[in-house]
N, C-alpha and C positions, 0 to 999 in steps of 0.2 A: 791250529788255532788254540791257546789260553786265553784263560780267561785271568784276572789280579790274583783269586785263593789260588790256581792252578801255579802260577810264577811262584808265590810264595811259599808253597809246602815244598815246589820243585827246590826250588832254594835251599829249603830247612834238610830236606833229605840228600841233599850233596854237600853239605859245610860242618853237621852233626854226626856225630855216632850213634846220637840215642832220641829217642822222643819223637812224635809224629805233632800232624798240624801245620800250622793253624787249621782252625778249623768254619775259618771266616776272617777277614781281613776287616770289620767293621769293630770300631771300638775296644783293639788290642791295646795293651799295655807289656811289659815285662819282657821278658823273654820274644814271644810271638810277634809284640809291639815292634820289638827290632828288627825282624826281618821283615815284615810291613814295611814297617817307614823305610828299609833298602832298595825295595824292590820300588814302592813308590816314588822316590828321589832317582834313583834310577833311570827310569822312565823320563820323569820329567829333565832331566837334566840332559839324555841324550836329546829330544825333541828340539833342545836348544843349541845344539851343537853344528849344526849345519843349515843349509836351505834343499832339507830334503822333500823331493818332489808329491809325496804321501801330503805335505800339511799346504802345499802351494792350491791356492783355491781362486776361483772368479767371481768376480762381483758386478751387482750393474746397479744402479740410480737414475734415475728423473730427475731433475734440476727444478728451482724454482727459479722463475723470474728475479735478477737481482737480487741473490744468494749465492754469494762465490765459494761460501766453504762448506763442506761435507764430513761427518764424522761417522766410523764406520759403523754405529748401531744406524746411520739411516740408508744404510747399502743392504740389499739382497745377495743372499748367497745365490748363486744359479745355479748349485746342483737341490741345495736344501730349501730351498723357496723362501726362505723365514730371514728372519733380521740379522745381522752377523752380533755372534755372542761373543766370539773367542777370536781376540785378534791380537796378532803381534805387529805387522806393518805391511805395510803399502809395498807391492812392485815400482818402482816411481818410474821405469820406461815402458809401462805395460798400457797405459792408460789410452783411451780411446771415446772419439764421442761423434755424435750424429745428433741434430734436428729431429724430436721424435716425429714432427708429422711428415719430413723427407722420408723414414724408413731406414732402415742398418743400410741399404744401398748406398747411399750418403755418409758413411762411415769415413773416420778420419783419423788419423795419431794425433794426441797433445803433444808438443813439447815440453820437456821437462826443463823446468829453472829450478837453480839453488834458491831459496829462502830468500838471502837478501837480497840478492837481484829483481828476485821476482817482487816483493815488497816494496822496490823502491819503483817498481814500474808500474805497478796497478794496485797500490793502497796507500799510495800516498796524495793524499790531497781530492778536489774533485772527482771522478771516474765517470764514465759514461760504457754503460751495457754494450756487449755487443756477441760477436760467436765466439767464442773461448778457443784460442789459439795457445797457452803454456799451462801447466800443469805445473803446484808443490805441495811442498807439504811442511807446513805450520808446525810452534813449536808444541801443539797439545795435540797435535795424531792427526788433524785433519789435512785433507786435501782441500787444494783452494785453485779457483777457476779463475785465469786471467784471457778476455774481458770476463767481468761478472757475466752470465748468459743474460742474455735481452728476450729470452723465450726458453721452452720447454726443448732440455737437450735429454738426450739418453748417454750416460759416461757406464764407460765398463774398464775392467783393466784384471790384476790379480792381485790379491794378494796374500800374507801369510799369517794362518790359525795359529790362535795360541796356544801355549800345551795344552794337555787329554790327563787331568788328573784322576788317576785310579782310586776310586772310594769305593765300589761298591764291588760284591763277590763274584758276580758275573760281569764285570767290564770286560771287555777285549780290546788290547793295544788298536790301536788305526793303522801301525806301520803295519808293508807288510806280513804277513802269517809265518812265511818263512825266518823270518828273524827276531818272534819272539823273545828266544833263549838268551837272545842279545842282552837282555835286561836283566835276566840270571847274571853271568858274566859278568855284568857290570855290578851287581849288586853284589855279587860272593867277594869282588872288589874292595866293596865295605867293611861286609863282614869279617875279611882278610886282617885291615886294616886295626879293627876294633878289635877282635881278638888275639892279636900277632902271629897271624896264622902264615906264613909265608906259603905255603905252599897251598893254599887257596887263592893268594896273589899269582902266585905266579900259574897257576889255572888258568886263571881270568885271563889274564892276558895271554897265555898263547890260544885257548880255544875261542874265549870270546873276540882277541885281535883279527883271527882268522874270521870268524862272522860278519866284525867291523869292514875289514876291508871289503865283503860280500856287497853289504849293505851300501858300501860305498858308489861300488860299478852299478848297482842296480838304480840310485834312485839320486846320483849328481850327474850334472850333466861331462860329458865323454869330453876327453882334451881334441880341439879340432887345430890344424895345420893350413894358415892361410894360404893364397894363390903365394906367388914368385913374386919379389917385387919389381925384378925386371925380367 
């Protein structure tokens, strides 16, 4: 496990000949500033880079009577109990909903509809309540319930956190532990870049490439091979 200082001096001690530090990743500037903000972009940028399975998280909500759409600060995380803070998007086939006084027993799949489809079926013109049979998602993040529910459902489904911005000198990445260094790598990248250092580039990419593809097998889902089709 590292920690943001631990990446960063790691960094400074493989890309320099001379000089130690940072000696705290808060409030750098100069020199130190730079391989902060590497290490930090870094980070954030690979998080963006895939739907790796570390940031895929579940959600659940309560519905209100005749309230078709949901925005993700009024969703529970279900591992963190608290209100979702950090969101990038919706799983949109993941979604699922039951009658909360039936009980999860009663559990069901939404359908997913595209936007205008779903728009032109249940928000246009009169509408009348009922159990919510399709599932989309609006053009400002929310999910929206066709029929509007006519009672109290419980929806759950997945979806995807937003980056893990490293500020402070004990953060530790989420991904994980094993690939760390991934973010070294990517960030001597930078440094490579900014200094015309090529053989810091070409580092990065053979040791950090080999990690990449680690991270790869470990946290996307595996290529499957369907039945025969005759």
């Amino acid at each position: 496990m590292s920690t943001a200082l631990q990446l960063a001096q790691y960094l400074r001690q493989n890309t320099t000949d001379s000089g130690t530090g940072p000696a705290t990743i808060v409030g750098q500037t100069g020199e130190h500033g730079r391989f902060v903000r590497w290490i930090i972009d870094a980070y954030t940028e690979l998080q963006q880079e895939k739907e790796w399975r570390w940031m895929r998280k579940s959600f659940t909500v309560n519905t209100v009577a005749d309230d078709g759409e949901y925005a993700y600060t009024d969703c529970t995380d279900t591992v963190s109990l608290a209100a979702i803070s950090r969101f990038s998007y919706w799983y949109k086939y993941s979604f699922k909903c039951y009658l909360t006084s039936a009980g999860v027993g009663a559990e069901y799949p939404l359908q997913w509809a595209e936007w205008e489809n779903f728009r032109r079926e249940y928000r246009y013109g009169t509408q009348t309540s009922g159990q919510p049979e399709h599932v989309s998602i609006d053009p400002t993040e929310k999910f929206c319930l066709g029929p509007k529910p006519s009672a109290v459902y419980t929806v759950t489904g997945d979806y995807q956190i937003g980056p893990q911005t490293l500020a402070l000198d004990a953060d530790v990445p989420e991904m994980p532990t094993q690939f760390h260094n991934l973010i070294v790598y990517m960030a001597m990248s930078k440094y490579g870049f900014n200094r015309v250092a090529p053989e810091a580039i070409q580092r990065a990419a053979l040791e950090g490439g080999r990690l990449y593809a680690q991270l790869m097998k470990n946290q996307l889902p595996g290529i499957s091979v369907g039945p025969p089709l005759a």
